[in-house]
TISE-161073 format. One line per field, with one value per residue: residue number from 1; residue in three letters; chain; y, z, x of N, C-alpha, C in turn. Coordinates in nm, 4 decimals. Atoms other than C-alpha are relative to their C-alpha. Example, Ala and Ser with C-alpha at 12.3 -4.5 7.8 and 13.67 -1.06 7.14 Angstrom:
REM residues 2
pos	c(1,2)
code	c(ALA,SER)
unit	c(A,A)
n.yy	c(-0.1190,-0.1190)
n.zz	c(0.0000,-0.0060)
n.xx	c(0.0890,-0.0820)
ca.yy	c(-0.4500,-0.1060)
ca.zz	c(0.7800,0.7140)
ca.xx	c(1.2300,1.3670)
c.yy	c(0.1200,0.1090)
c.zz	c(0.0000,0.0730)
c.xx	c(0.0900,-0.0770)
***
This chain:
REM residues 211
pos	c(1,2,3,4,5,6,7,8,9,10,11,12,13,14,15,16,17,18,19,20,21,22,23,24,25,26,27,28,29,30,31,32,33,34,35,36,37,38,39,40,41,42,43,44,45,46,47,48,49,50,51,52,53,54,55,56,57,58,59,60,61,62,63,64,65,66,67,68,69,70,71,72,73,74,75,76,77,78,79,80,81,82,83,84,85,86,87,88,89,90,91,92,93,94,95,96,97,98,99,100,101,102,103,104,105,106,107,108,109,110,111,112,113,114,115,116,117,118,119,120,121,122,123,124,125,126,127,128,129,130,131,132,133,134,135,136,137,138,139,140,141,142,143,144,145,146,147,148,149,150,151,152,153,154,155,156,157,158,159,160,161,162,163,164,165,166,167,168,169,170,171,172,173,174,175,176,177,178,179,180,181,182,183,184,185,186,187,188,189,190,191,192,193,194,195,196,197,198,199,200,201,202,203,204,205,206,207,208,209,210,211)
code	c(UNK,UNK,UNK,UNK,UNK,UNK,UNK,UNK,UNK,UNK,UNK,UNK,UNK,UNK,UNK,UNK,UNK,UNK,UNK,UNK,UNK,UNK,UNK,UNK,UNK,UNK,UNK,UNK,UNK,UNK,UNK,UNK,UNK,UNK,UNK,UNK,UNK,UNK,UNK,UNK,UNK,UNK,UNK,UNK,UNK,UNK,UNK,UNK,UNK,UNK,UNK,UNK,UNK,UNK,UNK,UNK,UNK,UNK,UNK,UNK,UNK,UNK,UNK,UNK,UNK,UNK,UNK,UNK,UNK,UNK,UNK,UNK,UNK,UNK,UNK,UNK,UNK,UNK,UNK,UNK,UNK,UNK,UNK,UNK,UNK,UNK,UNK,UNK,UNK,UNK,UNK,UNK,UNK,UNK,UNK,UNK,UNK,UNK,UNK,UNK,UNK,UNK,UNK,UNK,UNK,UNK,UNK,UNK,UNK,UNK,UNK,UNK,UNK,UNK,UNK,UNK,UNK,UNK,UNK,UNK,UNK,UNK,UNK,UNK,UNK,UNK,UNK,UNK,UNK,UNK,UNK,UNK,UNK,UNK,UNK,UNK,UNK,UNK,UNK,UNK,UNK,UNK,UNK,UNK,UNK,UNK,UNK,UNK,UNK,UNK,UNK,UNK,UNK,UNK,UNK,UNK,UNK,UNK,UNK,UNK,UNK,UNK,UNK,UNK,UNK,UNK,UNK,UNK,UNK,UNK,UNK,UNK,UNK,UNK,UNK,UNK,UNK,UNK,UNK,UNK,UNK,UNK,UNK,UNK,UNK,UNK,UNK,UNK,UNK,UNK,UNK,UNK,UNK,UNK,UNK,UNK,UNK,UNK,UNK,UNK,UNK,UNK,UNK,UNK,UNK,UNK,UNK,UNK,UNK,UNK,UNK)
unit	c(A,A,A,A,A,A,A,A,A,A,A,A,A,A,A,A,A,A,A,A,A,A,A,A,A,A,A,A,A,A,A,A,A,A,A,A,A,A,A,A,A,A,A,A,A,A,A,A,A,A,A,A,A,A,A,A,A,A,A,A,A,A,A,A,A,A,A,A,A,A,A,A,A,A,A,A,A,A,A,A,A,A,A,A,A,A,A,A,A,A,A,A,A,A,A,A,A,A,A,A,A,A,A,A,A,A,A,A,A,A,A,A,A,A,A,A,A,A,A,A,A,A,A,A,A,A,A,A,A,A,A,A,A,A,A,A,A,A,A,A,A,A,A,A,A,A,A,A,A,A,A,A,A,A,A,A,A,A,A,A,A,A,A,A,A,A,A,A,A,A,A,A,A,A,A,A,A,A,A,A,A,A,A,A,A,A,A,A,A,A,A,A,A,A,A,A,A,A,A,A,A,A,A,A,A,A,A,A,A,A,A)
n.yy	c(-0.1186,-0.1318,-0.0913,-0.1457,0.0398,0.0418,-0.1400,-0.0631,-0.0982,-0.1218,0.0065,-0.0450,0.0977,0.0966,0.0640,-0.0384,0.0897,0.0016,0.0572,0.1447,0.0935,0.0260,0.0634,0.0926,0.0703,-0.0201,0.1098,0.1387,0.0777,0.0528,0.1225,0.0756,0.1062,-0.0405,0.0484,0.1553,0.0965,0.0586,0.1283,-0.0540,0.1436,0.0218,-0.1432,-0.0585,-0.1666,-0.1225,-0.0869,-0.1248,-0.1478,-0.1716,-0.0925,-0.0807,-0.1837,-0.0523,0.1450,-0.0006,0.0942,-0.0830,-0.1538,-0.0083,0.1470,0.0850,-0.0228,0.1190,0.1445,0.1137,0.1122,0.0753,0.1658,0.0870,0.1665,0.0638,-0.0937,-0.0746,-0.0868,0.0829,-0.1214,-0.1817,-0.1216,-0.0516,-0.1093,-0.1130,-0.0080,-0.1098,0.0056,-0.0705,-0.0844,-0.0578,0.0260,-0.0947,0.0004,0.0756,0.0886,0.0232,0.0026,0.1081,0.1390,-0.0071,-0.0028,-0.1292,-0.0112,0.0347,0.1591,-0.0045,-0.0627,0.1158,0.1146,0.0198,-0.0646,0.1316,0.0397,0.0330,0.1142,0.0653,0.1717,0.0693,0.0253,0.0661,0.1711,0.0874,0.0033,0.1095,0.0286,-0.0158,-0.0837,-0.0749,-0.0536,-0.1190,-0.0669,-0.0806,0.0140,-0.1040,-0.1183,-0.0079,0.0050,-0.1293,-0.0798,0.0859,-0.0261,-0.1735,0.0255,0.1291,-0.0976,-0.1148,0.1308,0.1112,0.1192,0.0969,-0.0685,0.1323,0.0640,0.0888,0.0295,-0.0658,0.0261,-0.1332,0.0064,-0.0746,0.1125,0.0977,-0.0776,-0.0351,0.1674,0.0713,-0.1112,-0.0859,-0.1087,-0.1127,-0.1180,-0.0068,0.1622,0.0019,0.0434,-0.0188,0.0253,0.1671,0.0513,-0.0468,0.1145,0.1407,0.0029,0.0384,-0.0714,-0.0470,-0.0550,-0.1001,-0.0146,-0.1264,0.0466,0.0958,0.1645,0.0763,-0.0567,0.1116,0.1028,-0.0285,0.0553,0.1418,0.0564,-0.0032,0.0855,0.1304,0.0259,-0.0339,0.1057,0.0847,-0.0327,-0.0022,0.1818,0.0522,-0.0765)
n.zz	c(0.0000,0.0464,-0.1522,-0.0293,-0.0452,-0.1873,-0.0903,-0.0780,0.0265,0.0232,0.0126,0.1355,0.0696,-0.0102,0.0722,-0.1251,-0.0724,0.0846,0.1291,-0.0111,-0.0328,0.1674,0.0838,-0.0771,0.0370,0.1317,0.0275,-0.0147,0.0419,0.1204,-0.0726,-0.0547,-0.0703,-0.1598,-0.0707,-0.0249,0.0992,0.1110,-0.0542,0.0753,0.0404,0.1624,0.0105,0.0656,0.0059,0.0345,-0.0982,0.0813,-0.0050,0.0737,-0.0624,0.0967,-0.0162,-0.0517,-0.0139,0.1502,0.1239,0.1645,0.0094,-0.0586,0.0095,-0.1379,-0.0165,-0.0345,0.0398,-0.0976,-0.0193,-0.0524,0.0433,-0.0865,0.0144,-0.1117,-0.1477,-0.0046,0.1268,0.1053,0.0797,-0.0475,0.1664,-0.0505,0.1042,-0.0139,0.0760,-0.0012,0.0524,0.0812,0.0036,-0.1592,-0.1710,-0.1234,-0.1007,-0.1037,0.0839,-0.0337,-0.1579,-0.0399,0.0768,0.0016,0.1226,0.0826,0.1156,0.0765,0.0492,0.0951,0.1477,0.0346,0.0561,0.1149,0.0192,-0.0297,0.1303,-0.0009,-0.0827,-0.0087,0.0018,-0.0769,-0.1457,0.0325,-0.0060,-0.1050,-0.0600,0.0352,-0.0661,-0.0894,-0.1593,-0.0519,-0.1424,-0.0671,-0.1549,0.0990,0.1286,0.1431,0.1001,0.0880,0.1095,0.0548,0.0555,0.1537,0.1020,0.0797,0.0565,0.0504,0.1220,0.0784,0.1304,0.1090,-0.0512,-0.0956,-0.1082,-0.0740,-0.0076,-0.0961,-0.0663,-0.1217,-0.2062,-0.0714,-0.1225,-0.0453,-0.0492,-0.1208,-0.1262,-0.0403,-0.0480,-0.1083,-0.0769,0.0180,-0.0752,0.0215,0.1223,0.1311,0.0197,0.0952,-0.0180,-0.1200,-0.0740,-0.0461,-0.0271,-0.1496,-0.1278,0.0075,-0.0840,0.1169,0.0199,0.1617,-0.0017,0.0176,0.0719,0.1570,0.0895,0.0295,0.0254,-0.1833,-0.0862,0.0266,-0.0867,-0.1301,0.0091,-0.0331,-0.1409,-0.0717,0.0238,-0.0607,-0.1504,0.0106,0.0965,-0.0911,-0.0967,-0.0055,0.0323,-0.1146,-0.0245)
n.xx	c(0.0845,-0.0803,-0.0663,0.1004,0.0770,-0.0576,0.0006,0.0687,0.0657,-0.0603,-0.1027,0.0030,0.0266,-0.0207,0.1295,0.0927,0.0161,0.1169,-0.0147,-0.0975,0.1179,0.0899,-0.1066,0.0031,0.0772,-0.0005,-0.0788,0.0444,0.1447,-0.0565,-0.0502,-0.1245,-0.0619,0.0106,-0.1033,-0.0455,0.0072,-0.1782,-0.0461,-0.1050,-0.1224,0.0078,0.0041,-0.0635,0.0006,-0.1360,-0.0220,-0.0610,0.0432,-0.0570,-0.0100,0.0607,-0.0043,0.1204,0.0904,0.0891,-0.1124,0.0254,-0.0794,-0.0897,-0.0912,-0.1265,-0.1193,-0.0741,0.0563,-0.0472,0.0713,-0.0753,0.0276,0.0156,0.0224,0.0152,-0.0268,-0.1278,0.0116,-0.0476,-0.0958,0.0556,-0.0476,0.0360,-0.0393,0.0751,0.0611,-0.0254,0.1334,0.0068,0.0710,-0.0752,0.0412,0.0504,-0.0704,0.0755,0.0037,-0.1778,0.0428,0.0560,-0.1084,-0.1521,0.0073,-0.0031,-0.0285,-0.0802,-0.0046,0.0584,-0.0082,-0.0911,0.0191,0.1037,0.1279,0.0283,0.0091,-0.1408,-0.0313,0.1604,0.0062,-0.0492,0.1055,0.1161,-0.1085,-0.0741,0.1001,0.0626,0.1647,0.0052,0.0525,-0.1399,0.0330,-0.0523,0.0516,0.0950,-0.0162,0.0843,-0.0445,-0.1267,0.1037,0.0695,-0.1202,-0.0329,0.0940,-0.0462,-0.0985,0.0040,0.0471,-0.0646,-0.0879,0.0917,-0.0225,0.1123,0.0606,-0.0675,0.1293,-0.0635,0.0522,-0.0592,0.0046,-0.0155,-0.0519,0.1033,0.0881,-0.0813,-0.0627,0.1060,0.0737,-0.0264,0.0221,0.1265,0.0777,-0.0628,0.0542,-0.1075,-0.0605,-0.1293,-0.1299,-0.0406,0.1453,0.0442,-0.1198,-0.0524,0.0977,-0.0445,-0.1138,-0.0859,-0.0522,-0.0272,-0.1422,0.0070,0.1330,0.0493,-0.0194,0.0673,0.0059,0.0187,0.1532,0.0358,-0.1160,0.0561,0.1746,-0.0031,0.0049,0.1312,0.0487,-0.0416,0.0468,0.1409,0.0676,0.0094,0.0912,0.1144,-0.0003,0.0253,0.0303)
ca.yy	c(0.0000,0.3536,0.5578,0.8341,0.5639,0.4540,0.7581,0.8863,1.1117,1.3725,1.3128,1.5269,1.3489,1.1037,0.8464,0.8155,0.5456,0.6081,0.5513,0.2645,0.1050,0.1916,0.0814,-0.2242,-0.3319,-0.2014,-0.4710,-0.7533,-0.7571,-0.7646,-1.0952,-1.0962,-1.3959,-1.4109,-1.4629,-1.8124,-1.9517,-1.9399,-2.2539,-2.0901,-2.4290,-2.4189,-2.0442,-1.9173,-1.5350,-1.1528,-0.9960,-0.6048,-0.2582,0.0993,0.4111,0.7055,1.0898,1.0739,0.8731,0.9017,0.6301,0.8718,1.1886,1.0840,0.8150,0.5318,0.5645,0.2891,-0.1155,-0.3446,-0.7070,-1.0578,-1.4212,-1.6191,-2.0131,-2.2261,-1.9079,-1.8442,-1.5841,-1.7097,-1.3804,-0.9874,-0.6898,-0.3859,-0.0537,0.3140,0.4770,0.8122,0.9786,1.2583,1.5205,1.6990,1.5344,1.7355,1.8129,1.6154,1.3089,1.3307,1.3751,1.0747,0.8240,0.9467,0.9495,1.2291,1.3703,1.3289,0.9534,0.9388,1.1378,0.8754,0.5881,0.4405,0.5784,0.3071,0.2833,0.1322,-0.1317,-0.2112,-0.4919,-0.6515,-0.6001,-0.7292,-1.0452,-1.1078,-1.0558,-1.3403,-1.4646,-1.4855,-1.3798,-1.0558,-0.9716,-0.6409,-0.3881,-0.1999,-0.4187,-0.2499,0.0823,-0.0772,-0.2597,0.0244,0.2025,-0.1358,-0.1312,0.2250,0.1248,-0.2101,0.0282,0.2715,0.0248,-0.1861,-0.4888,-0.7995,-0.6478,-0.6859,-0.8930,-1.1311,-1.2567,-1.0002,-1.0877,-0.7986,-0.7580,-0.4602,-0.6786,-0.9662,-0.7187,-0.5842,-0.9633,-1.0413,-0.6700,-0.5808,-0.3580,-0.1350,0.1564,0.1729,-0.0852,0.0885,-0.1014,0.0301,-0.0189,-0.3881,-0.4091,-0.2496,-0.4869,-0.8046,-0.7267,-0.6931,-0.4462,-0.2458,-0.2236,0.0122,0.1734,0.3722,0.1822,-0.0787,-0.3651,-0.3988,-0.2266,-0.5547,-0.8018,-0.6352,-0.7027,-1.0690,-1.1030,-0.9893,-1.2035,-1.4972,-1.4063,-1.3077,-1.6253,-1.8443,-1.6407,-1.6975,-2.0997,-2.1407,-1.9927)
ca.zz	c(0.0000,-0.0930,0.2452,0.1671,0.2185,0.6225,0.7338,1.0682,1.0306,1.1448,0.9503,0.5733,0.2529,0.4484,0.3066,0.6634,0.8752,0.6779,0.3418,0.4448,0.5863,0.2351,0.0361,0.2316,0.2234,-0.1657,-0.2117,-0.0218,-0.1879,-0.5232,-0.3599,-0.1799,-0.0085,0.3536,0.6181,0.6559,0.3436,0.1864,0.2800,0.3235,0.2937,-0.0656,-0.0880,-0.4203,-0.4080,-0.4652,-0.1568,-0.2916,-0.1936,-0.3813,-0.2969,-0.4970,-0.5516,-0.4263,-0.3811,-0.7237,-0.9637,-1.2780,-1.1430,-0.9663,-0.9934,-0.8697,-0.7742,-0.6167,-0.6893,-0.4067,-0.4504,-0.2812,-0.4795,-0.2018,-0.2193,0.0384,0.3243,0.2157,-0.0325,-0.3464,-0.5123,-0.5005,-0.7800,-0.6251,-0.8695,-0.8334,-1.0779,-1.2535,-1.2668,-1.4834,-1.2165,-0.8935,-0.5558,-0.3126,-0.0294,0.2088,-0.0072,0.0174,0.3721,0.4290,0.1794,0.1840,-0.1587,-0.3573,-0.6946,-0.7583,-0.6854,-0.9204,-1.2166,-1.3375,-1.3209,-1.5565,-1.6518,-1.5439,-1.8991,-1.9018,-1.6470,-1.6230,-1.8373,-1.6728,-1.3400,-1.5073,-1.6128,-1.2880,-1.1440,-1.3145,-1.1878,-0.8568,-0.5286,-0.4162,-0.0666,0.0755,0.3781,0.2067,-0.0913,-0.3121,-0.3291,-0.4561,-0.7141,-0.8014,-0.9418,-1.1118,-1.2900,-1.3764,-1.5379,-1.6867,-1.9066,-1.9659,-2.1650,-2.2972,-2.0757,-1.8934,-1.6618,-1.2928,-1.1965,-0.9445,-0.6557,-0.3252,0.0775,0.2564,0.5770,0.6724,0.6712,0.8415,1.1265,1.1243,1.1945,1.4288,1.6300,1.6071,1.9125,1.7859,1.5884,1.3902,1.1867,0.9441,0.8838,1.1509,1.3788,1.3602,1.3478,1.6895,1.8327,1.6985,1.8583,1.4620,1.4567,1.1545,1.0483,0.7265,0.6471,0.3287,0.1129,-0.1051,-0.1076,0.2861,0.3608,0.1456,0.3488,0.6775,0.5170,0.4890,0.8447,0.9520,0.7378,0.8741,1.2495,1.1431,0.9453,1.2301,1.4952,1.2793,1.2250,1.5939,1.6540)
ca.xx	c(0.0000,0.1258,0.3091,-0.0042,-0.2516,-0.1298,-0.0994,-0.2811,-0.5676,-0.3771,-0.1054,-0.0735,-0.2249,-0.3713,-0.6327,-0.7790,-0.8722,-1.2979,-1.1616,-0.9208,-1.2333,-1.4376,-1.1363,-1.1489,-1.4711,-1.5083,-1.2286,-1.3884,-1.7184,-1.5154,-1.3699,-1.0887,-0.9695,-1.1496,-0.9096,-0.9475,-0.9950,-0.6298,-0.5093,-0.1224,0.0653,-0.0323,0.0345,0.1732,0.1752,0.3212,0.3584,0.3810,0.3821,0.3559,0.4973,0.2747,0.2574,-0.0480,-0.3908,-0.5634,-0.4366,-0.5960,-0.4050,-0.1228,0.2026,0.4216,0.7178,0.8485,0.7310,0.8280,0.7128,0.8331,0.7369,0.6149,0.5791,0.4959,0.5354,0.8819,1.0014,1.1502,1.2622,1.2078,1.1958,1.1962,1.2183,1.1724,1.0115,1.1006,0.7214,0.7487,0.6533,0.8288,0.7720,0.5298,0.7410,0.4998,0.5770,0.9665,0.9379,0.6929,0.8961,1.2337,1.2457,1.3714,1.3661,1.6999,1.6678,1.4444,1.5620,1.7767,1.5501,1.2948,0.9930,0.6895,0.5955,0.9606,0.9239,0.5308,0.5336,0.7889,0.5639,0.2772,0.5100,0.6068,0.2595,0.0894,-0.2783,-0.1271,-0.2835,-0.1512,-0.1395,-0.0814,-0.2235,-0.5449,-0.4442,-0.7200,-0.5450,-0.2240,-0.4888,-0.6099,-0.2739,-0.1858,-0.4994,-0.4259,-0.1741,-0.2333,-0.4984,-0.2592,-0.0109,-0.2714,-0.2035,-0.3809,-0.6246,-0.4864,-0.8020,-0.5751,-0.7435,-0.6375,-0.5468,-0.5785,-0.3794,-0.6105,-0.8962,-0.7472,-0.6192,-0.9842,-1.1366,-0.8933,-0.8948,-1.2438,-1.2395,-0.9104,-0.9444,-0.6472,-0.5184,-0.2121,0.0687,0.2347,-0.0669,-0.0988,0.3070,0.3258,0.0062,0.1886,0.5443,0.7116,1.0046,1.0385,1.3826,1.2922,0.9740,0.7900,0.9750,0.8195,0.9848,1.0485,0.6857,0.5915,0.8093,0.6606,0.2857,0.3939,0.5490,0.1833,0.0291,0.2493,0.1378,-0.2129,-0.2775,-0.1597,-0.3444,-0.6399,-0.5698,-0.5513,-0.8773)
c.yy	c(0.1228,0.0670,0.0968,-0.1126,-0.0718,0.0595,0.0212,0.1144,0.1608,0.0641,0.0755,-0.0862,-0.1323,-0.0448,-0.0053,-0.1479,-0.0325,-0.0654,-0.1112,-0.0906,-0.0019,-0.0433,-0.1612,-0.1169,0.0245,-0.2103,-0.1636,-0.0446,-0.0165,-0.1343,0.0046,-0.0797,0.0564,-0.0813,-0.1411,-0.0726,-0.0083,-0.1236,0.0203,-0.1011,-0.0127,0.1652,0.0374,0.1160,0.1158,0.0851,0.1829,0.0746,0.1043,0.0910,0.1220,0.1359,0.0331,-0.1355,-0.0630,-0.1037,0.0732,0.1063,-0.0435,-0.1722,-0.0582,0.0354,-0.0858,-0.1006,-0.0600,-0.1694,-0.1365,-0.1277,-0.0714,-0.1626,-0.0627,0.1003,0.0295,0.0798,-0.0524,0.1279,0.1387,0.0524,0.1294,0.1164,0.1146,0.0571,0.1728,0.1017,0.1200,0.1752,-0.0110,-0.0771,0.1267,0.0161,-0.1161,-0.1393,-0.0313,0.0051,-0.1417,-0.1296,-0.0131,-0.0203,0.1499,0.0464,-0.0587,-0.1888,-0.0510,0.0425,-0.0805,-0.1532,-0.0543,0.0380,-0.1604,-0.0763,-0.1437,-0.1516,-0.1040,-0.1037,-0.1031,-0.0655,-0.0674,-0.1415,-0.0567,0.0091,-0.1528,0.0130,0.0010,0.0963,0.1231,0.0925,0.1636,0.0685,0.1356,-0.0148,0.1109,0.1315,-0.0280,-0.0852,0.0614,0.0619,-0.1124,-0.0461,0.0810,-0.0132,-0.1016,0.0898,0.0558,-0.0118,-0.1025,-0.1209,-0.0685,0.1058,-0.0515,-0.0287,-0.1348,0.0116,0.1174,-0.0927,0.0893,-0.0237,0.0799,-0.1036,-0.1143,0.0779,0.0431,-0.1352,-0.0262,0.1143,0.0683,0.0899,0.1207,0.0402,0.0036,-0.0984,0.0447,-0.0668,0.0032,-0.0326,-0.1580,-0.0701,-0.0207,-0.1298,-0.1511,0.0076,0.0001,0.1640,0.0280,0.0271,0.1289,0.0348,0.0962,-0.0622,-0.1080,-0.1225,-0.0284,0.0473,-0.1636,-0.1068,0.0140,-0.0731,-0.1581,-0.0393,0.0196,-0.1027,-0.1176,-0.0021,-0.0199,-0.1581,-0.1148,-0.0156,-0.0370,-0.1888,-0.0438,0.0210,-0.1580)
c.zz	c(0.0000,0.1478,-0.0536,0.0765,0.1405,0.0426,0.0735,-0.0623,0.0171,-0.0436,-0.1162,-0.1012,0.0564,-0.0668,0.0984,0.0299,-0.0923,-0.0992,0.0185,0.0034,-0.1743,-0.0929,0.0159,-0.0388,-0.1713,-0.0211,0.0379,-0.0603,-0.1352,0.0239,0.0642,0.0950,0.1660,0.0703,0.0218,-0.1241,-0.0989,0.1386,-0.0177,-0.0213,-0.1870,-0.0748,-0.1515,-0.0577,-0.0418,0.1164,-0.0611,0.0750,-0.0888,0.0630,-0.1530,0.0377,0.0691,0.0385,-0.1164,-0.1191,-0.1310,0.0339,0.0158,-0.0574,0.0732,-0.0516,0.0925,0.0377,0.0931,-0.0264,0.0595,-0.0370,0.1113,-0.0272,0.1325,0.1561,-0.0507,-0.1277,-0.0784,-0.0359,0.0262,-0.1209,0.1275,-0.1255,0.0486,-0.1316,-0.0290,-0.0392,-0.0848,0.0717,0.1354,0.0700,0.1028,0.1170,0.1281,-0.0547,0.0299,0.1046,0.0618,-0.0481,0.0407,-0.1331,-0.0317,-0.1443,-0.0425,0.0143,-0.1155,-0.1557,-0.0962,0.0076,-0.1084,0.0304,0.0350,-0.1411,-0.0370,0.0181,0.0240,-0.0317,0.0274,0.1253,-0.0557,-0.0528,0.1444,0.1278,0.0012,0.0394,0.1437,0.1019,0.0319,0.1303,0.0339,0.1143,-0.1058,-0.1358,-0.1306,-0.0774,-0.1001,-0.1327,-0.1407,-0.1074,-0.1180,-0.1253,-0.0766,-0.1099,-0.0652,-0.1480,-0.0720,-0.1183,-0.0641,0.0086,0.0628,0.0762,0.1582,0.1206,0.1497,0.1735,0.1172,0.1231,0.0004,0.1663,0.1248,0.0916,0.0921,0.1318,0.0647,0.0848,0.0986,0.1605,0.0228,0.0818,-0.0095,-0.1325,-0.1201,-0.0430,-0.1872,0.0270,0.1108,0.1314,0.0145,0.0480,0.1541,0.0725,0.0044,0.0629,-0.1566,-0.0172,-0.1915,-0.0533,-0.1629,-0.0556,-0.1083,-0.0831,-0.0411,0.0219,0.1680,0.0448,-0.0658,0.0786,0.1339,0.0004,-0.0086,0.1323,0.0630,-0.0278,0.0626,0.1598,0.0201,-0.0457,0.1055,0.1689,0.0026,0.0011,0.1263,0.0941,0.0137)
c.xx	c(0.0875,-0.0047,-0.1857,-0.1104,0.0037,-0.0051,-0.1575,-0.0729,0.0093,0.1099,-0.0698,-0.0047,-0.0463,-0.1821,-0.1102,-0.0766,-0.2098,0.0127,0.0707,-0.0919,-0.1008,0.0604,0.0016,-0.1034,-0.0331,0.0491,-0.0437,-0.0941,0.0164,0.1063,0.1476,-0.0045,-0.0212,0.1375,0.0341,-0.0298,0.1121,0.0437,0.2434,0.1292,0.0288,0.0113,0.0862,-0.0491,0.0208,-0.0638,0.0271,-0.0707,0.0267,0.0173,-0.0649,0.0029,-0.1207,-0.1052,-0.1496,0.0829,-0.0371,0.0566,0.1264,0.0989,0.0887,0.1161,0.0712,-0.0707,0.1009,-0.0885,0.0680,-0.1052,-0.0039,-0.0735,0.0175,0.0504,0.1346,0.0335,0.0899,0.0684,-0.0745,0.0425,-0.0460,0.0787,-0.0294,-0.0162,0.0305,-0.1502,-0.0193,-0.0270,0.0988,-0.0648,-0.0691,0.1067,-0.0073,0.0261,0.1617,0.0099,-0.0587,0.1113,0.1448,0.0559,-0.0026,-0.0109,0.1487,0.0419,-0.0603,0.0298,0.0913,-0.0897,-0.1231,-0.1464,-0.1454,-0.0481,0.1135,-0.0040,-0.1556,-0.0350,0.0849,-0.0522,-0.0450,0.0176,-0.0459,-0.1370,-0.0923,-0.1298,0.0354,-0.0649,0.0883,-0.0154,0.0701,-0.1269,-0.0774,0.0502,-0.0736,0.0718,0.1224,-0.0588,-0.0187,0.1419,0.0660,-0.0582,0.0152,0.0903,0.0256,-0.1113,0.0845,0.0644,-0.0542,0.0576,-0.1344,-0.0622,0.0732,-0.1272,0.0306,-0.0542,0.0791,-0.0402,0.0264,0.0578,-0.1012,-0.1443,-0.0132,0.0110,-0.1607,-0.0867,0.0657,0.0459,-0.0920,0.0238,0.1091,-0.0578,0.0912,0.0719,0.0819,0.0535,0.1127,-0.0657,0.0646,0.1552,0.0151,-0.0770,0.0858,0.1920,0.1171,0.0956,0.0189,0.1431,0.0108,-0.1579,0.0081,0.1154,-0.0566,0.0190,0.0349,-0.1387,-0.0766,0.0365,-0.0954,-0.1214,0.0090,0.0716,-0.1678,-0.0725,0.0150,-0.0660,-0.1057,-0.0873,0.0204,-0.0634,-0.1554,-0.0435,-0.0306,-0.1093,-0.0973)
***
């Protein structure tokens, strides 16, 4: 999920604990994978996060693709890219990520790299924390280049965290890290904010097995 969309309600650009929840359920009643019905012994996955300019996949772009090939619970391989998007960084944006223009100005455009993603996406399941919005942006973009649709079954961590925390309020990435005891060693980047969303998964999925 994109650093804008985690963010506290009183944080700048944020999507907000409302829309996370309408993002959320949106996403489940277009099916994603209830908590207990992935069977994760037989798990073959793409763990992924985006980092974006914003939270509009028709205005705004990515800028950094994190994903992690998971088979049988363990990760097989990683792509992780940043993305050069054609447009200055908000301030509030370089700040949140840590991501700057000039990291950026030097690397590929997503035009560039997209169908590579969309390779290495496949039909697989693809888990992430308010999966939908990161969905959403690869859809955006699966139009844009006149690719597969990306139609691939979602696990939501969000969701999960919601089922198995009903009575907390907040349930970012950070949020559920802190409840489950999972140190972050880096955040707002994609491909470890992905990594993180599959340690949750791993605790979440065996919290919910033993239930």
């Amino acid at each position: 999920m994109s650093t804008t969309s985690q963010q506290a309600q009183q944080e700048p650009v944020q999507q907000g604990e409302q829309q996370a929840q309408l993002s959320g359920l949106a996403a489940d009643e277009l099916g994603n994978i209830a908590p207990k019905s992935l069977d994760w012994s037989d798990a073959d996955l793409i763990a992924l996060d985006l980092e974006t300019t914003g939270l509009k996949p028709e205005e705004c772009e990515i800028i950094d693709i994190g994903m992690a090939k998971v088979i049988d619970g363990k990760i097989v391989d990683e792509y992780s890219q940043l993305i050069y998007p054609g447009v200055n960084l908000a301030p509030v944006i370089v700040q949140l990520t840590h991501i700057s223009d000039s990291d950026l100005v030097n690397q590929p455009t997503l035009g560039e790299v997209f169908p590579t993603v969309r390779k290495l996406l496949g039909n697989r399941p693809l888990l992430g924390h308010n999966v939908s919005f990161d969905q959403s942006f690869l859809q955006a973009a699966a139009e844009r280049f006149l690719l597969p649709s990306v139609t691939n079954k979602l696990i939501d961590t969000m969701l999960i965290s919601r089922d198995k925390f009903p009575q907390e309020r907040r349930h970012r990435l950070q949020d559920v890290m802190i409840r489950l005891g999972i140190t972050r060693v880096e955040k707002h980047r994609a491909l470890s904010d992905a990594k993180d969303t599959l340690d949750v998964y791993n605790l979440l999925e065996a919290m919910l097995q033993a239930r």
